[in-house]
Backbone bond lengths (Angstrom), bond angles and torsions (degrees), N, CA, C in turn:
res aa  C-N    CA-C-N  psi(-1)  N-CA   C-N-CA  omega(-1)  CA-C   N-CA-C  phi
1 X - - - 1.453 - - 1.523 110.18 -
2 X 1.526 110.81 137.65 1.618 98.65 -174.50 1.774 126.99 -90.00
3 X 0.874 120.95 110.30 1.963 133.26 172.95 1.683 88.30 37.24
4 X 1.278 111.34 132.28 1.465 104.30 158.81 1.927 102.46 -94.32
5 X 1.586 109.12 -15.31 1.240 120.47 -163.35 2.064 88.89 -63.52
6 X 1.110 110.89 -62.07 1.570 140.87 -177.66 1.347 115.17 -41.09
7 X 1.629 100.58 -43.97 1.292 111.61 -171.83 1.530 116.61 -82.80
8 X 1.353 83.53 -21.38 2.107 94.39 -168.79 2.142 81.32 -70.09
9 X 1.279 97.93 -72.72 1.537 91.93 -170.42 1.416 120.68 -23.77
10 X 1.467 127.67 -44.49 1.539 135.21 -175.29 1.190 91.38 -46.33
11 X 1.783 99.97 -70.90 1.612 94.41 -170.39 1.315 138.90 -38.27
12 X 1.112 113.72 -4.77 1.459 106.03 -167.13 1.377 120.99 -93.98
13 X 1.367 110.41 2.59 1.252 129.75 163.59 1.602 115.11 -89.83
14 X 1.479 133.66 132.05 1.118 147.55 -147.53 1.651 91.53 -102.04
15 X 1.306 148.61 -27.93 1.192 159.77 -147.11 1.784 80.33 -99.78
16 X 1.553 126.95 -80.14 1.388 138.17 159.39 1.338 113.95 10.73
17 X 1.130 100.88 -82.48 1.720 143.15 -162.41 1.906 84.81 -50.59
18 X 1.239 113.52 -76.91 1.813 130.14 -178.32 1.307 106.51 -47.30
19 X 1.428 120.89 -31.28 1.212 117.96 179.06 1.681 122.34 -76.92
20 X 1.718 104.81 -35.25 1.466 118.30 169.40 1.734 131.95 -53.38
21 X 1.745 74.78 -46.54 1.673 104.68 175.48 1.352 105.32 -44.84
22 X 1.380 120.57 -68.42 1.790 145.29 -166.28 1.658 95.47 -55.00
23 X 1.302 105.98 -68.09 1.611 105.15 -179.32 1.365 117.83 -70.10
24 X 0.952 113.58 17.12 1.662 117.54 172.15 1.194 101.92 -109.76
25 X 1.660 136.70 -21.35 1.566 122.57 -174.13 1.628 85.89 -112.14
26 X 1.107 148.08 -27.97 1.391 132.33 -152.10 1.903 105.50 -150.39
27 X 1.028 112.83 134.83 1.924 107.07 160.81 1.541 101.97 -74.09
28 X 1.234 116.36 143.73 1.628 127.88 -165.10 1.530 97.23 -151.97
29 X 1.213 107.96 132.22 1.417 118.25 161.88 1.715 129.54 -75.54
30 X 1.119 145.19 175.71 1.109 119.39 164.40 1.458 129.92 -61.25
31 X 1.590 121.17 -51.66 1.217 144.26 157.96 1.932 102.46 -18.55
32 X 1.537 105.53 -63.34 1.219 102.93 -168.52 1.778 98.00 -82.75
33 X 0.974 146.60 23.46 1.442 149.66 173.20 1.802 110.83 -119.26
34 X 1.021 93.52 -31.21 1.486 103.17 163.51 1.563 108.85 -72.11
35 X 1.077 136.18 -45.99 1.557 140.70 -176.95 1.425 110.37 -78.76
36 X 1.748 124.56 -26.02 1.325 115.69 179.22 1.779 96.09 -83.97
37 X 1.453 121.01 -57.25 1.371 124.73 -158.60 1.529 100.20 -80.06
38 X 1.247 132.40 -23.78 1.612 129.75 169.66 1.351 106.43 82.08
39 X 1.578 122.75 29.38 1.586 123.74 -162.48 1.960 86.88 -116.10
40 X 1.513 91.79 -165.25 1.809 99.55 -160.52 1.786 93.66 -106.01
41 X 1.266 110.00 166.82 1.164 106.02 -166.22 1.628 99.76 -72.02
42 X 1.298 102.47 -62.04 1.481 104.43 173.21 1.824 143.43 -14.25
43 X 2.033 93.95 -54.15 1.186 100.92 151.34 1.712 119.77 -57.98
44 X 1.185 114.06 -57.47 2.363 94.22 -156.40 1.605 69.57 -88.46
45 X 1.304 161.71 93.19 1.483 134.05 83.84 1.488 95.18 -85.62
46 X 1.616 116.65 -38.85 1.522 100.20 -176.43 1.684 130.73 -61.92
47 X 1.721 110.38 -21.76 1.080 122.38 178.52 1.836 97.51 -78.32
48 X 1.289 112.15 -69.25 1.708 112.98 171.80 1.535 120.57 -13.51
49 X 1.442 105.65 -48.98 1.754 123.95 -163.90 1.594 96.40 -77.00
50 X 1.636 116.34 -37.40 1.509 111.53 164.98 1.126 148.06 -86.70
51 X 1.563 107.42 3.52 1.283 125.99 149.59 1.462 148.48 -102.80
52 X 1.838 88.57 1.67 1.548 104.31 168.74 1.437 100.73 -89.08
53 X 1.699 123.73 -34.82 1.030 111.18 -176.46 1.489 134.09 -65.98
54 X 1.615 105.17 -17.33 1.552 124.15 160.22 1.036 116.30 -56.51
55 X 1.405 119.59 -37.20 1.391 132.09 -148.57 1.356 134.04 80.14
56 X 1.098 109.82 24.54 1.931 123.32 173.81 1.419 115.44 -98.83
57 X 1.339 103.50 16.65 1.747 82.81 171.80 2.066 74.71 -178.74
58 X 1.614 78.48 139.65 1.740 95.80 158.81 1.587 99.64 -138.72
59 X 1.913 86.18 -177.27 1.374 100.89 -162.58 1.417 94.17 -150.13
60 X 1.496 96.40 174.78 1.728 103.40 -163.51 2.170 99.27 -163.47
61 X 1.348 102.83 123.36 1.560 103.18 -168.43 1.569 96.53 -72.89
62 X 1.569 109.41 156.05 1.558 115.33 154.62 1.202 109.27 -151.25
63 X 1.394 109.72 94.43 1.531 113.09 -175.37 1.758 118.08 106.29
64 X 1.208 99.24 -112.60 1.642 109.69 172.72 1.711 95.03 -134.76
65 X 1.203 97.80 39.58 1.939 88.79 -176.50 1.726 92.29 -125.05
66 X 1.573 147.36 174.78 0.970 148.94 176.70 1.821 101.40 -135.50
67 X 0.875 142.27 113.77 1.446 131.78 -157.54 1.541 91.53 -106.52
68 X 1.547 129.80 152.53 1.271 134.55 161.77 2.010 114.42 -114.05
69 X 1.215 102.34 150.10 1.276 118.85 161.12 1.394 137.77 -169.27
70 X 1.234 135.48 150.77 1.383 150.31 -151.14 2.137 91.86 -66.80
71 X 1.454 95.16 134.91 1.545 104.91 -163.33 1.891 99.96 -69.67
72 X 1.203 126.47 43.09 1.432 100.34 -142.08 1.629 121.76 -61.25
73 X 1.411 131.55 5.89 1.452 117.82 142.79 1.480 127.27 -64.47
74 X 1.515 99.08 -7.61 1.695 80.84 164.04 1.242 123.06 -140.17
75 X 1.393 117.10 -2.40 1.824 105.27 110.79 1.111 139.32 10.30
76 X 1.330 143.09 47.23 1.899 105.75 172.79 1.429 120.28 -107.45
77 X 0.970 93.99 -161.67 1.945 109.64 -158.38 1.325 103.75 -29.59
78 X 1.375 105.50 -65.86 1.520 134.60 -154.93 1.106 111.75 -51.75
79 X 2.017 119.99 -36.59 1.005 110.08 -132.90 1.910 85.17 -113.76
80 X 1.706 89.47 -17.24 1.480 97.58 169.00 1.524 132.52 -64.27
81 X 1.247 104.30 -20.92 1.289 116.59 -177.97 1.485 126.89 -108.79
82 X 1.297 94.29 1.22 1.791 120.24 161.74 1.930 118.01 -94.37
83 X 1.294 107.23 -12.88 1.201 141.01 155.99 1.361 111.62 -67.61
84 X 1.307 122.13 -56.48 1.382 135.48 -136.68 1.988 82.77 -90.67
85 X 1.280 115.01 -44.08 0.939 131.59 -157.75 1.634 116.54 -94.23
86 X 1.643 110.82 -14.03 1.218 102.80 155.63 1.676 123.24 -101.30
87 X 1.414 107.08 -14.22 1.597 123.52 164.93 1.808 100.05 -46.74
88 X 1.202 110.24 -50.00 1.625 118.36 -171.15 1.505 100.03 -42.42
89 X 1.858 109.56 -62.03 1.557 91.32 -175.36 1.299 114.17 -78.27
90 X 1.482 147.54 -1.93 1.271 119.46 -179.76 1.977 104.05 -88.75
91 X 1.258 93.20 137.55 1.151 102.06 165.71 1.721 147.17 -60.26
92 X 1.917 94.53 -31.82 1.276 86.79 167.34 1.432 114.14 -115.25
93 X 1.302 97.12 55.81 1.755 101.85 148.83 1.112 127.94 -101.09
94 X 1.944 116.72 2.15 1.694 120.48 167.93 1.771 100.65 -69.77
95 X 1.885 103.07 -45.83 0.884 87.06 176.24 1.955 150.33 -62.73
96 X 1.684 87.96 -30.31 1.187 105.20 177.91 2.167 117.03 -64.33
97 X 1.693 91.58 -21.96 1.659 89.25 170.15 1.813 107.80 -81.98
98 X 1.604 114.58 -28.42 1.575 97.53 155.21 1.199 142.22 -13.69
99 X 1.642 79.58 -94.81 1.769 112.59 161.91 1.721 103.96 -27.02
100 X 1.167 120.04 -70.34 1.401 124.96 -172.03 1.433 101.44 -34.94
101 X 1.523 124.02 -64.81 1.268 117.28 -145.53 1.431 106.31 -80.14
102 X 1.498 114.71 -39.53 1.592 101.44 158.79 1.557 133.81 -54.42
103 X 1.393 120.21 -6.57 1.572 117.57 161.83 1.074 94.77 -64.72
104 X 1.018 112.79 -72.08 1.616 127.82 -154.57 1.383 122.12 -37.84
105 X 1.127 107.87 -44.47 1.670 142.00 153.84 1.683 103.20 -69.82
106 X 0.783 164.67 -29.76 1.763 143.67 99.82 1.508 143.79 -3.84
107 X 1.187 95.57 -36.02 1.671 112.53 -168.85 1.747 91.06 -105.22
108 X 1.353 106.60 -26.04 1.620 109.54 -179.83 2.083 107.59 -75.36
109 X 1.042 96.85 -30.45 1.653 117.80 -154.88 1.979 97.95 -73.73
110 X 1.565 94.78 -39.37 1.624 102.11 174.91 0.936 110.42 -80.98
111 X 1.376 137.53 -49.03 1.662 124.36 -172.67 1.640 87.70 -69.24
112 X 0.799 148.55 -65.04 1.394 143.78 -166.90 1.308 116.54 -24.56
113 X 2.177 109.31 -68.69 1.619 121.99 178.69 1.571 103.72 -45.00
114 X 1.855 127.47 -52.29 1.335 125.20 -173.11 1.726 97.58 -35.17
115 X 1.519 87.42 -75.13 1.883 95.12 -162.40 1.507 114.95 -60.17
116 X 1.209 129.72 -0.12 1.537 119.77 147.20 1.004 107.47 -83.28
117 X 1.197 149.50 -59.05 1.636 138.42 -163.63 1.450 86.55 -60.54
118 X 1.395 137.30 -39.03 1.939 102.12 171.71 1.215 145.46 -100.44
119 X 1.605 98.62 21.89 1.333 91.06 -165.11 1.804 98.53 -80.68
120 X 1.634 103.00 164.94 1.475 106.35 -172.87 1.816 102.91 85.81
121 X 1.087 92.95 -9.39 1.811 90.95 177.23 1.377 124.71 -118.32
122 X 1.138 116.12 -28.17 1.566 132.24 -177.57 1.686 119.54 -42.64
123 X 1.915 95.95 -38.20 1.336 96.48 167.56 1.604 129.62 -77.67
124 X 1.406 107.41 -3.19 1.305 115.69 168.35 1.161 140.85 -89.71
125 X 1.685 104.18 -11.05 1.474 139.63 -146.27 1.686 96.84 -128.69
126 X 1.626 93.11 136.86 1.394 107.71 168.04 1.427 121.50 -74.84
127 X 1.256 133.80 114.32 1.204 142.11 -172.71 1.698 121.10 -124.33
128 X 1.379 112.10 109.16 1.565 123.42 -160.09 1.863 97.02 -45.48
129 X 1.100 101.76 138.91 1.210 123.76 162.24 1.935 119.74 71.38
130 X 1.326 93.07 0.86 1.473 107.38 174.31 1.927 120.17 -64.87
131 X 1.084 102.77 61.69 1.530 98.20 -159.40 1.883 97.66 -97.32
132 X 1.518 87.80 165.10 2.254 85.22 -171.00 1.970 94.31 -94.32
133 X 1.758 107.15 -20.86 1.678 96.33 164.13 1.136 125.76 -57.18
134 X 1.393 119.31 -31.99 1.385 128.73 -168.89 1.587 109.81 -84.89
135 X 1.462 110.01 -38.85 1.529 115.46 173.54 1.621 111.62 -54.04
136 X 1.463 88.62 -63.12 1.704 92.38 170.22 1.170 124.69 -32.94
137 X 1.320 114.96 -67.08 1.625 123.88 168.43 1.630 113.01 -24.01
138 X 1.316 100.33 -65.93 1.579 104.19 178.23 1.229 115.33 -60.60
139 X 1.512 123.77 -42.55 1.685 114.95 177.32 1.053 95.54 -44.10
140 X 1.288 123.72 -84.78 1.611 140.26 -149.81 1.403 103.47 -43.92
141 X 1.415 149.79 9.44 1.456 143.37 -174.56 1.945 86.27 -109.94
142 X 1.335 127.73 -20.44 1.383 138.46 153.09 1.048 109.37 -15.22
143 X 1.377 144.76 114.11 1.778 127.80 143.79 0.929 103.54 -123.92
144 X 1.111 153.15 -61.51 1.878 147.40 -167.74 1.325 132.33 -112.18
145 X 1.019 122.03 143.86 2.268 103.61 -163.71 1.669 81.02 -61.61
146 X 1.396 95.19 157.88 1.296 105.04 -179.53 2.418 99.70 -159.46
147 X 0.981 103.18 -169.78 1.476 92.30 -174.61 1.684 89.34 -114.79
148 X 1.476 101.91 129.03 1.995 112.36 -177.47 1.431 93.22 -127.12
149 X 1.633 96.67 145.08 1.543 132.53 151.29 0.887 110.04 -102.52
150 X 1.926 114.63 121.37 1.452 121.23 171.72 1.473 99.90 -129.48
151 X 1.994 89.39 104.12 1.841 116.14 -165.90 1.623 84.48 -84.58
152 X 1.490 103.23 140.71 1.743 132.62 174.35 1.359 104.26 50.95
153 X 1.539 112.39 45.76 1.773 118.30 161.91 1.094 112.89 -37.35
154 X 1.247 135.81 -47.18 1.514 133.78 -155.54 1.566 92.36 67.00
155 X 1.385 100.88 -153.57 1.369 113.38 164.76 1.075 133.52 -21.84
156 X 1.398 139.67 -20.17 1.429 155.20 -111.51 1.599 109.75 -17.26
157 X 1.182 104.89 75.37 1.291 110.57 160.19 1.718 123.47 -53.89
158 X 1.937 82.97 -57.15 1.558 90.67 -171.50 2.263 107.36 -65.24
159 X 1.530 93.10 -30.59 1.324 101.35 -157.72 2.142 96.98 -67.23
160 X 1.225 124.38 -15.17 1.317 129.75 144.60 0.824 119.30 -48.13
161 X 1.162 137.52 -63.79 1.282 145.71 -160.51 1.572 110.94 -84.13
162 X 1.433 125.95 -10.46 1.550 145.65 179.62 1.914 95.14 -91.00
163 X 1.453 103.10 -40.62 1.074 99.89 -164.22 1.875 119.55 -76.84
164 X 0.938 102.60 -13.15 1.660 118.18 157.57 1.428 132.44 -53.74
165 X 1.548 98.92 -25.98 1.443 105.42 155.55 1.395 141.44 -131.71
166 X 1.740 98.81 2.59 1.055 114.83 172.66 1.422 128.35 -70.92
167 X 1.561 120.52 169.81 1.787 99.89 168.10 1.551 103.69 -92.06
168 X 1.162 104.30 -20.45 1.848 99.10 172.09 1.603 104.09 -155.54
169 X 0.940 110.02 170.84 1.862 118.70 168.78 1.232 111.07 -167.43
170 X 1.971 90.36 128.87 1.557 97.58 178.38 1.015 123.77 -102.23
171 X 1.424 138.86 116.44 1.835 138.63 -154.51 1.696 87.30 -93.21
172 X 1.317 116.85 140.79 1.926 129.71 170.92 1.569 99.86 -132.73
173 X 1.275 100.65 123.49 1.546 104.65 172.69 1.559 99.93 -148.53
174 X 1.424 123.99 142.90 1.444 139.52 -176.85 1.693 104.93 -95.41
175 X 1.379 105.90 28.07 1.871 109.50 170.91 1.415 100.69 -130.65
176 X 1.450 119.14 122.31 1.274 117.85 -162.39 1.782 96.74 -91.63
177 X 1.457 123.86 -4.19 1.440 125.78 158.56 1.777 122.97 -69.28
178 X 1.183 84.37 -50.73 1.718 106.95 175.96 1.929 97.47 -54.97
179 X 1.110 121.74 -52.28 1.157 136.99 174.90 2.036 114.86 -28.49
180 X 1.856 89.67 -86.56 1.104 133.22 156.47 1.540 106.17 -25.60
181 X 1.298 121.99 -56.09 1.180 114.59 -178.32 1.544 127.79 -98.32
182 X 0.814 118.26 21.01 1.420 130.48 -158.69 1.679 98.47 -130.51
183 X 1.437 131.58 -48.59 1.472 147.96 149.65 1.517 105.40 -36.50
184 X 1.268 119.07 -47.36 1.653 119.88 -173.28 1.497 101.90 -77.12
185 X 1.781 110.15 -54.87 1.464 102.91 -174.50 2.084 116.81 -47.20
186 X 1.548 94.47 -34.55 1.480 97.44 -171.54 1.462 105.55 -66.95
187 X 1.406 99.79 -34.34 1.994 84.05 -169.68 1.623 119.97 -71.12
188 X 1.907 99.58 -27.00 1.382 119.56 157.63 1.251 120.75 -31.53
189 X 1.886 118.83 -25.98 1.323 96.61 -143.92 1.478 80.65 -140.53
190 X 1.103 111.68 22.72 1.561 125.02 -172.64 1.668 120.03 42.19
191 X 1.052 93.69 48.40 1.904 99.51 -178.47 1.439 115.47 -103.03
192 X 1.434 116.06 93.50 1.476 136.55 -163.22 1.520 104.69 -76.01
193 X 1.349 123.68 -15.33 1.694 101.59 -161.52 1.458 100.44 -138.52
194 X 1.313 103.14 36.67 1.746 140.66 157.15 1.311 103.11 -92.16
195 X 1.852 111.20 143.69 1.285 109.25 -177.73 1.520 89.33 -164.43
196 X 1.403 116.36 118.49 1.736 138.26 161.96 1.131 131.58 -51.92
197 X 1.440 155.08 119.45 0.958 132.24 -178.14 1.604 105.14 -148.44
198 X 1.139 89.71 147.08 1.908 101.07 -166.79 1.911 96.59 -96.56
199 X 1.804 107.59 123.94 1.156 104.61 -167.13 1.369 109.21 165.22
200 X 1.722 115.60 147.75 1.271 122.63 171.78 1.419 128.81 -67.50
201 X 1.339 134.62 140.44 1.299 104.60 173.50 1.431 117.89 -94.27
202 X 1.325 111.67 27.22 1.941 110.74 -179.59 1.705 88.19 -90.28
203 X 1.146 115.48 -22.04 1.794 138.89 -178.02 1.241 142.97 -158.08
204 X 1.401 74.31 63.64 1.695 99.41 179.11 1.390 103.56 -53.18
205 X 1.744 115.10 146.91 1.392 132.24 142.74 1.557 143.57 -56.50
206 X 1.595 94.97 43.63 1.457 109.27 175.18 1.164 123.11 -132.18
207 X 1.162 104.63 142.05 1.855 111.93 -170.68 1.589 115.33 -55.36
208 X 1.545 118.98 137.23 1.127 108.67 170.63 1.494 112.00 -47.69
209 X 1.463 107.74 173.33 1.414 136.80 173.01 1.765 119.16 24.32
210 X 1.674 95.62 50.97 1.822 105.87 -158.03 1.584 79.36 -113.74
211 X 1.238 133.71 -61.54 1.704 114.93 -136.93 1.623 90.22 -103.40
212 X 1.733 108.84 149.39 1.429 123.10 161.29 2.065 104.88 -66.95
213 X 0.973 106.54 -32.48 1.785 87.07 -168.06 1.384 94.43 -148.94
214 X 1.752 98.86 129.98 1.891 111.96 169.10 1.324 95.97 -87.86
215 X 1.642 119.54 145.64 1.605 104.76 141.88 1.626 107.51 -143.05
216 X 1.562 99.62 156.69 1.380 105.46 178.66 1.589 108.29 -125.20
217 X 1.486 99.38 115.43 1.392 107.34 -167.18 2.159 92.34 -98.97
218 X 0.996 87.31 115.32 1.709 93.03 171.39 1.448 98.58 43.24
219 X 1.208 128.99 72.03 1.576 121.05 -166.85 1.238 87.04 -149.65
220 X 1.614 137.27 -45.53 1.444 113.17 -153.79 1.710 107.14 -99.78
221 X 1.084 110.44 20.09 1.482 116.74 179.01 1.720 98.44 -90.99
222 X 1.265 125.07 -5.87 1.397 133.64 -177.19 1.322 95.05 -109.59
223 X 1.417 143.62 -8.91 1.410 129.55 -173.26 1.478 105.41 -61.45
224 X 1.564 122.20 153.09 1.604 108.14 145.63 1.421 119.67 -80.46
225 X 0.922 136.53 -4.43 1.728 164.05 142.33 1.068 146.20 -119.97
226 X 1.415 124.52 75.27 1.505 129.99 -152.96 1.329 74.89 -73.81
227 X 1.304 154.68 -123.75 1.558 145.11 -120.06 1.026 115.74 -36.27
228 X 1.388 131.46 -29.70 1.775 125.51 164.15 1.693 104.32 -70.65
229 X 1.190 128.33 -64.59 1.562 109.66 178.06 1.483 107.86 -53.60
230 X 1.278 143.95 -58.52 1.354 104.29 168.48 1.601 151.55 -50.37
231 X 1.326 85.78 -20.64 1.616 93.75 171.28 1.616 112.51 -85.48
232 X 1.621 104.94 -15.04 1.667 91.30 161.66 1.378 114.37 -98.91
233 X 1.271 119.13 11.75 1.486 120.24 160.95 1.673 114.63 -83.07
234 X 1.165 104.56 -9.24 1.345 110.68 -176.40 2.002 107.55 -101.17
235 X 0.944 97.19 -18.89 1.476 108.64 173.46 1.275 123.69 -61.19
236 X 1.639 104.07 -44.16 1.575 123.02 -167.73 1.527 102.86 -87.09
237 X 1.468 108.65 -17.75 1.319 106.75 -166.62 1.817 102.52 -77.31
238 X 1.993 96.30 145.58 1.619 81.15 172.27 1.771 100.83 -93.99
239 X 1.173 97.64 172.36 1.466 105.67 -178.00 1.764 109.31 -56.87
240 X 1.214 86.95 148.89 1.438 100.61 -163.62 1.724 129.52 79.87
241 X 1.208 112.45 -15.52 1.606 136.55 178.46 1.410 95.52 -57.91
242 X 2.042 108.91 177.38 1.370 100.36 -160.93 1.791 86.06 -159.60
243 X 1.361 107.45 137.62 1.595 129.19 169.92 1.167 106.61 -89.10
244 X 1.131 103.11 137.38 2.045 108.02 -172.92 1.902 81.82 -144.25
245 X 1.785 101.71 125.05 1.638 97.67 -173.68 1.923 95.02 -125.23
246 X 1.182 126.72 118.08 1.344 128.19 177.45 1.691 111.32 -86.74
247 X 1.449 131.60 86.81 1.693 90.35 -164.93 1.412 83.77 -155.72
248 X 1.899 122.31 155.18 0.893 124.45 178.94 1.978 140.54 -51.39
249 X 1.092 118.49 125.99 1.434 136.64 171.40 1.601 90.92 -32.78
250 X 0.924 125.51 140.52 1.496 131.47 162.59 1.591 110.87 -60.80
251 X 1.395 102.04 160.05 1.735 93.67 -170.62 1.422 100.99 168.04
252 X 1.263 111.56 166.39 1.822 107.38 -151.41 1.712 109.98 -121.67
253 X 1.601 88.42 44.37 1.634 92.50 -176.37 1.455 96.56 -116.60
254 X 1.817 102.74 99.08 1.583 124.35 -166.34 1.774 93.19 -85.17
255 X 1.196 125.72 -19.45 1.666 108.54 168.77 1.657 114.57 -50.49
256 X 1.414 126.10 -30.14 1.031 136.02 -179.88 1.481 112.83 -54.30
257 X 1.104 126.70 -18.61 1.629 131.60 173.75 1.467 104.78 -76.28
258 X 1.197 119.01 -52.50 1.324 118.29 -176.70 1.864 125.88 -67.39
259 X 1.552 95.05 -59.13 1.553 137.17 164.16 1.761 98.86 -24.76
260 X 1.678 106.25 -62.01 1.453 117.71 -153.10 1.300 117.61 -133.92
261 X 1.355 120.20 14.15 1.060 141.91 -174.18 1.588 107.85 28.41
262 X 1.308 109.68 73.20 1.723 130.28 -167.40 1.850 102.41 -112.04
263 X 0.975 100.99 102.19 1.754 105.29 174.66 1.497 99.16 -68.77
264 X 1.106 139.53 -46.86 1.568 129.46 -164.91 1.501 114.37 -107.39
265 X 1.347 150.33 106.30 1.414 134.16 -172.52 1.604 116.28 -82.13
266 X 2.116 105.28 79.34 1.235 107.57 -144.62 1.369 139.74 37.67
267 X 1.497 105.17 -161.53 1.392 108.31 -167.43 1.789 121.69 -170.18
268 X 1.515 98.72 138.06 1.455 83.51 -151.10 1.677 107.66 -87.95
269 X 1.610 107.01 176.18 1.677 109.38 -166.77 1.152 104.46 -45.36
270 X 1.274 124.00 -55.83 1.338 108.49 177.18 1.248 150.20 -36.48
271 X 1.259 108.86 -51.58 1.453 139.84 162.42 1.632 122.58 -44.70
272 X 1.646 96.89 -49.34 1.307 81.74 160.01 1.600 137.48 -107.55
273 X 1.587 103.70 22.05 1.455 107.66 -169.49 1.817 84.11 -86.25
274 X 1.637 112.47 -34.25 1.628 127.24 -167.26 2.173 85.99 -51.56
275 X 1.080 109.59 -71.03 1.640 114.06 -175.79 1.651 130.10 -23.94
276 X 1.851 90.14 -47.99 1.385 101.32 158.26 1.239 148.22 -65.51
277 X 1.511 103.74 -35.50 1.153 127.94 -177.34 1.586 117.04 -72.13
278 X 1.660 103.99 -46.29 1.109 128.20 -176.48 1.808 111.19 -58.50
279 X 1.512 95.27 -37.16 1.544 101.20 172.90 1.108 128.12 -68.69
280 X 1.352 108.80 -19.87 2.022 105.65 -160.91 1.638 106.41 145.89
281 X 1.652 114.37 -52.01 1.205 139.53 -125.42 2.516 78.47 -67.26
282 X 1.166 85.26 162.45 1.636 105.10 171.70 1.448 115.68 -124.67
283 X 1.196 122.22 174.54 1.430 130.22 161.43 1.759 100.74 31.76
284 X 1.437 109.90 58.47 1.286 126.52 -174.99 1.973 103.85 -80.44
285 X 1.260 127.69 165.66 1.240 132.55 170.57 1.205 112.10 177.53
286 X 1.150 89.79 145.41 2.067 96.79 -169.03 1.489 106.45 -151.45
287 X 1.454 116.40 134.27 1.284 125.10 -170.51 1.662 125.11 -158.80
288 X 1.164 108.75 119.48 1.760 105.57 175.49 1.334 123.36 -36.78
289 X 1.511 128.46 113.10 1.200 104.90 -175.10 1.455 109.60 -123.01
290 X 1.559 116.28 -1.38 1.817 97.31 175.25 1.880 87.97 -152.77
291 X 1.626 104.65 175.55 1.704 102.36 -176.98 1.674 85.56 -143.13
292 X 1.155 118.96 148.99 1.420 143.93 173.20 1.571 101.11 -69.61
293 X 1.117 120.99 107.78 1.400 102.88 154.94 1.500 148.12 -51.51
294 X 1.483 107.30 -33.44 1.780 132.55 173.62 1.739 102.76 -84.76
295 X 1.409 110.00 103.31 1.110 109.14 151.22 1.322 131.57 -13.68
296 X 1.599 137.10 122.96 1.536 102.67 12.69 1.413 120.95 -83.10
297 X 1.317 140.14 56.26 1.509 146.79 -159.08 1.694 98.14 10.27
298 X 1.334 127.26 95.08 1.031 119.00 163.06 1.398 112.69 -67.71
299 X 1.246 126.69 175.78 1.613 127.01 -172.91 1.594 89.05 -139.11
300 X 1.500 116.88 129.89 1.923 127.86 154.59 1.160 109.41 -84.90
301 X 1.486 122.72 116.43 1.334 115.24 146.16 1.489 106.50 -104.09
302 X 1.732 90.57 170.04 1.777 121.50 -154.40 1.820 105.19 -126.66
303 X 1.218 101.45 85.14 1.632 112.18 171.31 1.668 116.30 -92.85
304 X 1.598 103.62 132.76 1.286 105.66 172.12 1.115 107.44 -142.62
305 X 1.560 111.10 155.54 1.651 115.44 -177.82 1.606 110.18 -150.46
306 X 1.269 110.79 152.77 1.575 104.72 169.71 1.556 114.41 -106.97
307 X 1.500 115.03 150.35 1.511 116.52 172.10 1.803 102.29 -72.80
């Protein structure tokens, strides 16, 4: 746990304090901390550099970007709520949760424009980690119609193809094209117990404790927080229900940010067995299950968990 002696001192700077706040609801880069707090870059790397050195905030590169966030193992209660409690008097920390929510609503707005300019294309288009071994894999964890959420369907290709044995399935995608087109293909194809829905998957539009099985087929590598969309996949789930996650092996092919508008360049077993676990999920397991042949050999792994 880091100095409470150390930590009180940080605090005592009001710049500090705004900075804790931010990295306590969101990971933020500088770039994007510069645009919420309106300060120079110079200043928050110098504040940043004195609070990693406490130990209240780490960071982790992706790309040419350096991302920050609040250390929360060494963090605790106490020190959070002495935080919590000097944020109260500064004033522009209503504003600074503003600021927040319009990034957020920014960072939402780009993955969004990508996936309209493709929807209607995806099936034509090479897309990392989309393999029919790996689909398979996931069918086959299938045994009884049951009611499924398939969070960041795109198209819902797969969520068609779920829907053949399901008693219903609800497709959620945050592209109101992807949407649009995926609703038309179903009625095209006469698939009645398919159902569209316009929506995030960190917060999806589904009732708690309604569906037997979430899945995220190549979807949570686009989250801005895969551990919050899983933990709201775990929300919706009724007890006993089951997360089935299809999504790329981590791997160092950074064109993929641009290429595919991919916030995370996968993620390794660990990482996401940590997501499940962290949520609730039980009798968790996660395993490589197919490799791309064409460079950059992407790798699928196959996570499952029970509520």
């Amino acid at each position: 746990m880091a100095s409470i002696v150390k930590s009180l001192k940080l605090l005592a700077d009001e710049t500090r304090i705004r900075l804790l706040l931010l990295l306590q609801q969101e990971e933020l880069s500088v770039a994007e901390i510069q645009e919420i707090l309106g300060m120079g870059q110079s200043r928050i790397s110098s504040h940043l550099a004195q609070l990693r050195g406490a130990g209240l905030v780490c960071d982790r590169r992706a790309g040419k970007n350096i991302y920050y966030a609040l250390e929360t193992d060494q963090v605790g209660a106490q020190l959070r709520e002495v935080l919590r409690a000097a944020g109260d008097e500064i004033a522009e920390t209503r504003q600074d949760s503003r600021a927040l929510r319009v990034l957020r609503a920014k960072r939402a707005d780009l993955s969004r424009e990508y996936f309209n300019r493709m929807a209607g294309k995806f099936g034509r288009s090479y897309v990392p980690g989309r393999t029919w071994q790996g689909v398979a894999r996931m069918l086959f964890t299938l045994v009884e119609p049951m009611v499924i959420a398939d969070l960041g369907a795109g198209e819902g290709h797969l969520s068609q193809l779920l829907a053949k044995r399901a008693k219903r399935v609800i497709a959620v995608d945050n592209s109101e094209k992807m949407v649009e087109f995926g609703a038309s293909l179903a009625l095209e194809n006469g698939i009645t117990n398919l159902e569209y829905r316009l929506g995030d998957i960190e917060e999806p539009p589904i009732e708690e404790k309604s569906v037997d099985l979430v899945v995220f087929s190549q979807a949570l590598h686009h989250a801005g927080n895969p551990q919050r969309a899983v933990q709201s996949a775990y929300k919706i789930l009724r007890p006993g229900g089951r997360l089935v996650i299809l999504d790329l092996l981590a791997h160092q092919f950074e064109q993929a940010r641009e290429l595919y508008a991919d916030t995370w360049l996968g993620f390794t077993e660990s990482a996401v067995a940590g997501f499940l676990e962290d949520a609730g999920f039980c009798r968790v397991d996660v395993e490589v299950v197919s490799r791309d042949e064409a460079n950059p050999a992407f790798q699928t792994l196959l996570a499952v968990g029970s509520r």
